[in-house]
Every structure is written in C-alpha cells, then in structure tokens.
N, C-alpha and C positions, 0 to 999 in steps of 0.2 A: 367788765366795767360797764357799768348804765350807762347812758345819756342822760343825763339829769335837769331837766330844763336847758340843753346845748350847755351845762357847766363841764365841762372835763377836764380831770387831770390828767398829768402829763410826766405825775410823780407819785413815790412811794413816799412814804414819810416814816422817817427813823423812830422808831419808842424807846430802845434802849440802842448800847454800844460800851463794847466792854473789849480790853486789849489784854490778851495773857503775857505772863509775866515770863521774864528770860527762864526761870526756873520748871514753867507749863509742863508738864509730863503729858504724853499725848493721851488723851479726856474724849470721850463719845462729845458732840455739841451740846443734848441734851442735857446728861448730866452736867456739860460746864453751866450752863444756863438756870437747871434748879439750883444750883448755890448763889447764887446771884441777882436772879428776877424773884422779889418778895409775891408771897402769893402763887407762884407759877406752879402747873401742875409735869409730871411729865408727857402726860397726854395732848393737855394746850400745846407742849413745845413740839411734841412731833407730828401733830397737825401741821401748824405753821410751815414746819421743815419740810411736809406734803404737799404743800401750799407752795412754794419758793419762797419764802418771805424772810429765810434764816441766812445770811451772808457771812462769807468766812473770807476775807481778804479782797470782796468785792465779787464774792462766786458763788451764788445760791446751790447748798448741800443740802443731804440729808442728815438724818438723827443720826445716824452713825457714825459721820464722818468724825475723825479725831481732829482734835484741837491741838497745837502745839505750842511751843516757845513763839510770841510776840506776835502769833495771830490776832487779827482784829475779828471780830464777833458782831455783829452787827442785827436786829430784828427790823423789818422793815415791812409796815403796815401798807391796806389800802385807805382805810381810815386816822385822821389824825389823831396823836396819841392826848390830847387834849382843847380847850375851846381857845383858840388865841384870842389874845387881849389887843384889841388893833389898837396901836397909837398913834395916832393924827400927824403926818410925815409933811416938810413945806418941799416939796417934792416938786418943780413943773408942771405942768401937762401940756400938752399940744392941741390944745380947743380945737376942732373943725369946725363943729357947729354946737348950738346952744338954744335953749329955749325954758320956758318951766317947766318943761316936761321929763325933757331926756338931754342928753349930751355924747358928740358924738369925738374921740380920741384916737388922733394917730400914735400908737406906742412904740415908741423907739425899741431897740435891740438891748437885751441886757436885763430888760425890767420886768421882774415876774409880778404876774397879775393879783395874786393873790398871797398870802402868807401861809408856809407850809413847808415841810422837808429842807430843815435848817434855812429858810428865808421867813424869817420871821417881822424883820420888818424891810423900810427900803422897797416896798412892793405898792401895784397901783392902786391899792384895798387903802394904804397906810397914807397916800397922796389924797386921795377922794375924800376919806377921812377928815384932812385937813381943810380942802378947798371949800367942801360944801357938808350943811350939818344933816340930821336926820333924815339920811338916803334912804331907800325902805331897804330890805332882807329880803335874801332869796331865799331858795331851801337850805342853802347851805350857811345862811347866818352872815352873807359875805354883800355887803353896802353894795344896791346900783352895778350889782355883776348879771348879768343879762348872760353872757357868754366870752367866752373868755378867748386865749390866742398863746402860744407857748413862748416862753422866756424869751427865746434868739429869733421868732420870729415878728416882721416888724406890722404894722399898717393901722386899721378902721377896728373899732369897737363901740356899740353904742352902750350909753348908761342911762339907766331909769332910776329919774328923780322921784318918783310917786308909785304908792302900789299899785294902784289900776295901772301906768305906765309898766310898769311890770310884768306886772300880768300879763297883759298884752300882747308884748313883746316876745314873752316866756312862749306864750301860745304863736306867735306865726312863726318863731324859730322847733319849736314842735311839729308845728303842719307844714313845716318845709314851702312858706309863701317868702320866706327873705330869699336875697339875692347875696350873693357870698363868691365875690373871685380874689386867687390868691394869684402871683405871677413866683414862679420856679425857673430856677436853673436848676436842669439834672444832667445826671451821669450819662452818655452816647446819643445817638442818634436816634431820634422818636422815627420810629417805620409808619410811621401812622400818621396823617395830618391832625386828624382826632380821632377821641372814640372814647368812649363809658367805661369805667372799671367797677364792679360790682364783685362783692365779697363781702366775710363777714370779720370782724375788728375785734380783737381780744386779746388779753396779756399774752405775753411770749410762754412757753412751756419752760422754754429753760431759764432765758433771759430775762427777772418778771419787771425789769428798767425801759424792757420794751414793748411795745404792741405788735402785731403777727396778725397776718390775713391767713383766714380760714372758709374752706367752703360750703361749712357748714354753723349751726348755733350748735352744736352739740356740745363745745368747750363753754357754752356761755357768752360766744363772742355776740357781738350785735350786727344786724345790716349795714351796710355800710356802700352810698354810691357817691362817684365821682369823676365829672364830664371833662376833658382832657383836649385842648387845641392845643399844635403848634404855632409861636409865635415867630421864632426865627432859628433855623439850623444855624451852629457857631461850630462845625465842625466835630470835634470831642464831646462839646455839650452841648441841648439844647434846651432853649429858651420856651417856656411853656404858658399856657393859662389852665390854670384848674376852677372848676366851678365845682361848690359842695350844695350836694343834696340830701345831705346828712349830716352831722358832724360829730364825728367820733371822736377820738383822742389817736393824735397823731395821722390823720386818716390821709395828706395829701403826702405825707412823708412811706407813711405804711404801704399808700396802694403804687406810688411811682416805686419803687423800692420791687414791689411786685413785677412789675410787670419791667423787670429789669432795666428799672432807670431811677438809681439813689439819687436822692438831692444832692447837690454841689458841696463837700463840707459840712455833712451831716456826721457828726459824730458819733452819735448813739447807732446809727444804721450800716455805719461805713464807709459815707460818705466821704471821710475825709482820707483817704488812701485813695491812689490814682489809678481809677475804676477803665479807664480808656486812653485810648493813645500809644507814644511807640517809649522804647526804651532809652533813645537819647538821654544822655544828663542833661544837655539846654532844655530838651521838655519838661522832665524832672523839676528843674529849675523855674521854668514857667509858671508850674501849675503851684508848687508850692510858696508863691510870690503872690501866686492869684489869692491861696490862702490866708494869706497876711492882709492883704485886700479887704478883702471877704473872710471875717472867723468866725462863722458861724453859718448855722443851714440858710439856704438860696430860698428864702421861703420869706414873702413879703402879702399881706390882704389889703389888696389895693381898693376894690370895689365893694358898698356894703349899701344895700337898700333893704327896705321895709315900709310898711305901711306906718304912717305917723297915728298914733292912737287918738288922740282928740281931732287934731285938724284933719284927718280922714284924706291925705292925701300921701301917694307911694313917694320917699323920700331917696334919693340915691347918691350916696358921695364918695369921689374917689382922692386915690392922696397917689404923689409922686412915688416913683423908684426912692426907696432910700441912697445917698452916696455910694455906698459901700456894693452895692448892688448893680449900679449905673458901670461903678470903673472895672468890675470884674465881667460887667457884659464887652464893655470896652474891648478888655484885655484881650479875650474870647474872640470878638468879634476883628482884631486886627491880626491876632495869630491864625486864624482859619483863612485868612486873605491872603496870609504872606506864605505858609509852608501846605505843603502835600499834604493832604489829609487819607490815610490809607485805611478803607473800609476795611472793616473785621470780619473773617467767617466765623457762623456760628456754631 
C-alpha cells in the first residue's frame, strides 16, 4: 500500500459477499465464486485468492479450499468496489481552528474519516459535506482530506478549503516538514526512554486486515520511521509519545507492536488480551474494567503543525487527552502505586 498524499487506508473494502446455503456440498472457492460473480474469470479468482483478498468465515484461503454448509464467502479489495455518492451528514465537528483557508478538527473515537468498507455514510467526508460547500478533491476524489487518522483513534486533522491550500499541504506532509505527535498507551515496560523505529510497512502475508513490518521493500512494503519517548512508566503499561516521520497506514500501532509493546486494546494487533502482568483474577478484573474504560486502541494525535500556506507562518495546535484516555491512565497510574509490580524475564 502507497502513501498517497499521507491519505491511507486502514481498510479492505468488500466487492462481493455471498453465504452458502445449509444444503453447500464442499465446492473449491473458485469454482463457488464463477457461479455467482457475473463476468468472473477463473483466473481473476485465483489471483485474488494469491493476493489474500478471498475470506471464508473471516480467514483469507486459497482457490482450493472447499466451501461448505453456511460458509460466508467474502472478496475483499484494496480499491473500492465503486465511486461513493457522499451525502451531506448534519454531523458536529469539533472546530479547533478556522480560517479561509483551511480548518483544523479534533475527531472524536468512533468516526471514520472517510466512506468505505461498509461505512458509507456517518463519516467525516459526509459531515464536511454538509458544513461547508465546494471543498476542493484530493487524489482520491474525497473533499478537504489532506490526511487522514483511523476510526478509534482520536485527535488533530487539518482540512483544505481551496486547491492551492491543498496542494500545499499535500506537498509538506510529503516532504515530511509537518509536525505530527500521537500520545500511546502500550502493552509492558518501554526499556528504553526513547529511541527511532525504522522499518518497512506493508499488508500482512497472512492477515491482509493488517499491516506487518518488514525489513525490507521487497514485499512492496514502504519506509516507514517513528521517534518514540517515554512519557510515564504505569507499571504493566506505559505511557508514550510517538512523533511520525512518515506516515503509513497503521504505522504507530505496527511499529510499537514491533518492537514488542501493542497498544493498550488494540484489537486488530492483540491488543486487547492481557499482554503483561500476573495471573491473579483481581488483576484480570482490573484490566478488563480498564477495557470498558477505554474500548478501543490507546492511540490519541494530539500535536499537529505545519506551515500555513498563504499567511506563511508554522502553525501548531494541540488538543487534550480525550476522557476515556485520561481515566484509563488514571486507572494505570493508581494500580502501579498500590501493588507490586513483578518485572518479567525475557
């Protein structure tokens, strides 16, 4: 997956979906699939199936695998399977800041940015829409999207009202001159005060729902770097700052993940299994209260500067801890005070 002007996804997007019937007699995939996708060759489908892109119950197979009673069958693209019709959503926004130019949005938890992989509408595409008219188009056809931020997590996004504003913008998030910090809660005890992770970012082999550091481009993957401070030990997890010097798709989730610290309630990475700590049921209990807290990945973009394209001066605005983030540091921060915390051999 490119970097496309810093737009990335963060998803597949379904084309078809088809459920076999109680009666299914076990079927190659391919063959269930030429009865069913008009057009389809059996070549295309076992590309695809080459590709990870063919899901059988939520488990990317090959052409071979058989199909059976009440499976779900699922094709799942990198490209949307058509042009969404964005319709004008009276949706909030959270203004930070404003001008004729550009506008700068803190996006709450929940709200995906753009319409895509059954979010069709209800997204911040479908809100901007509404707010303000003739936003210009990025490459991707999608209003005043400059760069984007993934569903669950929250914070700073600017939007360009005008195409030179765009442009612009396109270009310093290219040249890597914006400013970009996210604050993390991860999984154990960061050994490190800081320090740079450097790798390359690309689909998963197996898993293609997720992104996978590699050390090389030979998969296709892209560059990918990101500067890492501690901000507070909380015992089982710590408190981090990430700055990007890139920005990939999933890249603060994929590199801590690496270097063996998942985000806090990261789902898709593992997050949300209790990565650290002792076997007690009161901890148990702890941490999955934390989760209720907090349901969703520890991952907040607090900081976002950039150079303002007309008035020519470096612009920089930060936005709070969201709630949800504040009382799961809390939580953290009062249980590491009250019990033993027993370092782990490696």
């Amino acid at each position: 997956m490119t970097e496309d002007n810093n737009l990335i996804e963060d998803e597949l997007y379904e084309h078809y979906r088809f459920e076999a019937g109680k009666g299914q007699t076990p079927l190659r995939v391919d063959k269930f699939l030429m009865n069913l996708v008009e057009n389809a060759t059996r070549n295309k489908i076992q590309k695809a199936a080459d590709n990870g892109n063919i899901f059988v119950n939520d488990v990317p197979v090959k052409s071979n695998h058989k199909v059976k009673a009440n499976d779900v069958v699922r094709v799942l693209m990198e490209q949307p399977p058509f042009e969404n019709i964005i319709i004008p959503e009276n949706i909030p926004l959270d203004i930070v800041y404003e001008d004729d130019d550009l506008l700068v949005i803190n996006k709450p938890a929940g709200l995906v940015v753009h319409p895509g992989h059954g979010n069709y509408t209800g997204t911040l595409v479908n809100a901007l829409a509404y707010h303000f008219e003739n936003l210009p188009l990025n490459s991707s056809e999608r209003p005043g999207l400059v760069h984007r931020i993934d569903k669950d997590t929250t914070g700073l996004l600017v939007i360009a009202k005008t195409d030179w504003t765009m442009s612009e913008l396109q270009k310093q998030f290219a040249e890597k001159s914006t400013e970009r910090e996210y604050i993390a809660i991860v999984w154990g005890n960061v050994e490190e005060n800081e320090g740079t992770i450097e790798s390359y970012i690309g689909r998963h082999k197996v898993d293609r729902m997720q992104m996978a550091s590699f050390p090389d481009d030979s998969t296709g993957a892209k560059y990918a770097v990101t500067h890492y401070k501690v901000i507070e030990r909380l015992g089982y997890v710590t408190l981090v700052s990430c700055r990007l010097e890139t920005g990939r798709t999933h890249q603060i989730r994929v590199h801590m993940k690496a270097i063996g610290h998942t985000l806090f309630n990261d789902e898709r990475y593992g997050g949300e299994k209790i990565l650290k700590g002792t076997t007690f049921t009161k901890y148990k209990q702890f941490v999955e209260n934390t989760f209720k807290v907090l349901p969703r990945q520890a991952l907040h973009a607090k900081t976002l500067g950039f150079m303002h394209p007309i008035k020519k001066e470096f612009m920089r605005f930060e936005t709070d801890l969201p709630t949800d983030m504040v009382q799961a540091i809390d939580r953290w921060r009062n249980y590491s005070s009250n019990h033993e915390i027993v370092e782990e051999e490696d």
